[in-house]
C-alpha positions as CSV (number, residue, x, y, z in Angstrom):
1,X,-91.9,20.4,97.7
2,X,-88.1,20.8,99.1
3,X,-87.9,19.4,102.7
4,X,-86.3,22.0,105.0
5,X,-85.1,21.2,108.8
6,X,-87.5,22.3,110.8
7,X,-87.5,25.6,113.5
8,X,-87.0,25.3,116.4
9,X,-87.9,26.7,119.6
10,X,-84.9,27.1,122.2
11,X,-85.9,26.5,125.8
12,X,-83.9,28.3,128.3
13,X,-81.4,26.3,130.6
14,X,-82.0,26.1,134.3
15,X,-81.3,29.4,136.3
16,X,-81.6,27.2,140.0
17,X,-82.2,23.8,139.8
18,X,-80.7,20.7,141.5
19,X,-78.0,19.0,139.5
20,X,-79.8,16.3,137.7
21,X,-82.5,19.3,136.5
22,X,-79.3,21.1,135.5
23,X,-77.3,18.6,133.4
24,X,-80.9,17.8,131.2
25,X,-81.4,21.5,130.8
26,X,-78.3,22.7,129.4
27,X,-78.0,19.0,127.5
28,X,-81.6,19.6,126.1
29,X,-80.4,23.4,125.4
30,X,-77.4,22.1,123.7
31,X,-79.5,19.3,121.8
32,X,-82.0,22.4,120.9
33,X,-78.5,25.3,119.8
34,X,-77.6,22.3,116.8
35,X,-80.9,21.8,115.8
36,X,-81.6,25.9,115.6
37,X,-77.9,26.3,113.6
38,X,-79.5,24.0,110.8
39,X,-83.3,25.2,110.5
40,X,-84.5,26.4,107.5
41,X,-81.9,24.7,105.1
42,X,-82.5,22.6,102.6
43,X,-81.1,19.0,102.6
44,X,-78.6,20.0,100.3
45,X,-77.4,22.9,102.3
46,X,-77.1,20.6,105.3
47,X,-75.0,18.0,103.2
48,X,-72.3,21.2,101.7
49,X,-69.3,20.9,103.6
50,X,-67.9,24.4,105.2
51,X,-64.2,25.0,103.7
52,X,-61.8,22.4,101.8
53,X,-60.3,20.4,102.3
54,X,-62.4,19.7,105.1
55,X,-65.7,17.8,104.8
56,X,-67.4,18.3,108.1
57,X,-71.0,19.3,107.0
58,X,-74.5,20.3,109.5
59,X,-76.2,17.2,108.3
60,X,-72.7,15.0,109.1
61,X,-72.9,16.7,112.8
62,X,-76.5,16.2,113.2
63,X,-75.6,12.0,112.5
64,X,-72.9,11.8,114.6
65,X,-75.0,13.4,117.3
66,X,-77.1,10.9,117.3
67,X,-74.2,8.1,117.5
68,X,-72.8,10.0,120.3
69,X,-76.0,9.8,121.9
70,X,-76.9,6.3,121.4
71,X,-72.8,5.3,122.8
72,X,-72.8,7.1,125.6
73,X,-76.0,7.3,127.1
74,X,-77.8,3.6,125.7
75,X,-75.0,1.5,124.9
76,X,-72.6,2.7,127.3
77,X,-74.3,4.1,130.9
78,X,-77.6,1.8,130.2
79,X,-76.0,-1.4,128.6
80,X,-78.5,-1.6,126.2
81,X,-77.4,-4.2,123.1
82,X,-78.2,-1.5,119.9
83,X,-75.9,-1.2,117.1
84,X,-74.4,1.6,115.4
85,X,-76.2,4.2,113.8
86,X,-73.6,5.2,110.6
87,X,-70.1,4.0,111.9
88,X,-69.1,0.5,110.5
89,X,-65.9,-1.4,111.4
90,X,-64.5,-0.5,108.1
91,X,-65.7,3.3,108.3
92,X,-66.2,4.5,112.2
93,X,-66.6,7.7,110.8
94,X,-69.4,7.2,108.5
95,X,-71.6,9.4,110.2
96,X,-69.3,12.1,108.8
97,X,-68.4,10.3,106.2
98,X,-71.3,9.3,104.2
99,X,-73.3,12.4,104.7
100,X,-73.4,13.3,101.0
101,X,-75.6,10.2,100.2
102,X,-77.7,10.8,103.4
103,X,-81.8,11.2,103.7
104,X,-81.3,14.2,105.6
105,X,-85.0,14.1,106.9
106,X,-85.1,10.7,107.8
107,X,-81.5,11.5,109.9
108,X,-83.0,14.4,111.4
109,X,-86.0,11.7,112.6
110,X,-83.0,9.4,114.1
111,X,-81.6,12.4,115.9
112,X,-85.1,13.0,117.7
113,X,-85.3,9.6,118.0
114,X,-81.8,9.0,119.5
115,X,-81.9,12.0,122.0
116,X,-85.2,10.8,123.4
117,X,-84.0,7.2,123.6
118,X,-81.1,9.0,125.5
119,X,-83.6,10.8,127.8
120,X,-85.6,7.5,128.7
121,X,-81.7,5.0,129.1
122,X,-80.8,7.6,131.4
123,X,-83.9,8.5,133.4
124,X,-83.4,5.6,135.2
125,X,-79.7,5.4,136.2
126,X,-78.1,7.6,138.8
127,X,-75.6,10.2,138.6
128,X,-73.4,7.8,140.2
129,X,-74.1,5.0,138.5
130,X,-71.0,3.8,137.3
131,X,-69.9,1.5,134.3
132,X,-66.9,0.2,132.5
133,X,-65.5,1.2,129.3
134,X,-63.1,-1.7,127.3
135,X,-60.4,-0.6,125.1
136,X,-58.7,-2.0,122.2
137,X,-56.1,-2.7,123.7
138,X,-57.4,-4.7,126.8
139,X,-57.2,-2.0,129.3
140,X,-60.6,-0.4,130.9
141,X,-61.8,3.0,132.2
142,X,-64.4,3.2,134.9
143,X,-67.1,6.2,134.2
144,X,-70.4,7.3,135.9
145,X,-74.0,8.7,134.6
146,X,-72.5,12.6,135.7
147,X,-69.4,12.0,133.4
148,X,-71.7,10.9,130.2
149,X,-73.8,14.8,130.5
150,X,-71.0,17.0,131.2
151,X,-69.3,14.8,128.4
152,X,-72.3,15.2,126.2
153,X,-72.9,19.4,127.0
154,X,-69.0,19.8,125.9
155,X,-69.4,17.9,123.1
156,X,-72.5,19.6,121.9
157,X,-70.5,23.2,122.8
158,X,-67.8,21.8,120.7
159,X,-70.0,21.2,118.0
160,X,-72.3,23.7,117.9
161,X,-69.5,25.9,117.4
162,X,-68.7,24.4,114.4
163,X,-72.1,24.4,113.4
164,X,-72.5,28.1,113.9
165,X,-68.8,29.0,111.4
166,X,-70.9,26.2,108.8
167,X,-74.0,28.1,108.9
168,X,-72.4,31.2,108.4
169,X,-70.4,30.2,105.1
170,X,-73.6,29.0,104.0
171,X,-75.8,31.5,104.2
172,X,-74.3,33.8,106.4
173,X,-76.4,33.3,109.1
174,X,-75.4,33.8,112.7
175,X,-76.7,33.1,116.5
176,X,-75.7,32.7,119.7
């Protein structure tokens, strides 16, 4: 039997809500929009990349969801000590990258696992719960909890437009 990504069910954002209630609900909807652009499709479909020369694929936006997830929310606003998910030192793009060689169903399992990880580093911290960001280079930014979800809903919107022109030159599928 061909493993397909599951439906999904999209919950509606907060109408009135106070702004912690507000941030989850449209990062939960915008968690909920990526996962409804790939359902249905097989792994292979996930893994065929939209238009040469690019390579971006669903499956590859899927993975780095999940690193983006773990960075900002675990390793970054909770401090917790977890690795990478796909990104070495040698390829920091590798959940893009290496998405053709990818266990699309055991990926999709991290990405559940990752956003509710997510949902339990940051149920704890503040809003204004602030933290420190080293560079490269030596030099530092200063960021708080509220930064990390308005990040994480415009990088979602970012990407889930993507995923919507994808799904479309796949199958011709379209949403919202």
């Amino acid at each position: 039997m061909t493993w397909r990504a599951p439906e999904i069910t999209r919950t509606t954002e907060p109408y009135v809500a106070d702004e912690r209630t507000m941030l989850e609900g449209w990062l939960d909807y915008h968690r909920q929009t990526l996962l409804m652009k790939c359902a249905g499709l097989t792994a292979e479909q996930l893994k065929t990349p939209s238009v040469e020369p690019s390579g971006l694929t669903l499956l590859g936006l899927v993975r780095h969801m999940a690193e983006v997830e773990r960075w900002w929310f675990r390793v970054r606003a909770a401090g917790q000590d977890v690795g990478g998910l796909y990104g070495t030192e040698e390829d920091p793009d590798g959940d893009f990258n290496n998405a053709a060689d990818a266990d699309a169903e055991a990926d999709f399992a991290t990405f559940a696992a990752e956003a509710e990880a997510a949902r339990a580093a940051a149920a704890g911290l503040s809003l204004d719960q602030t933290f420190e960001r080293r560079r490269r280079d030596g030099s530092s930014d200063q960021f708080n909890v509220r930064w990390v979800y308005i990040h994480m809903i415009e990088e979602y919107a970012r990407h889930n437009g993507h995923a919507d022109l994808i799904r479309e030159r796949i199958d011709g599928v379209t949403g919202d």
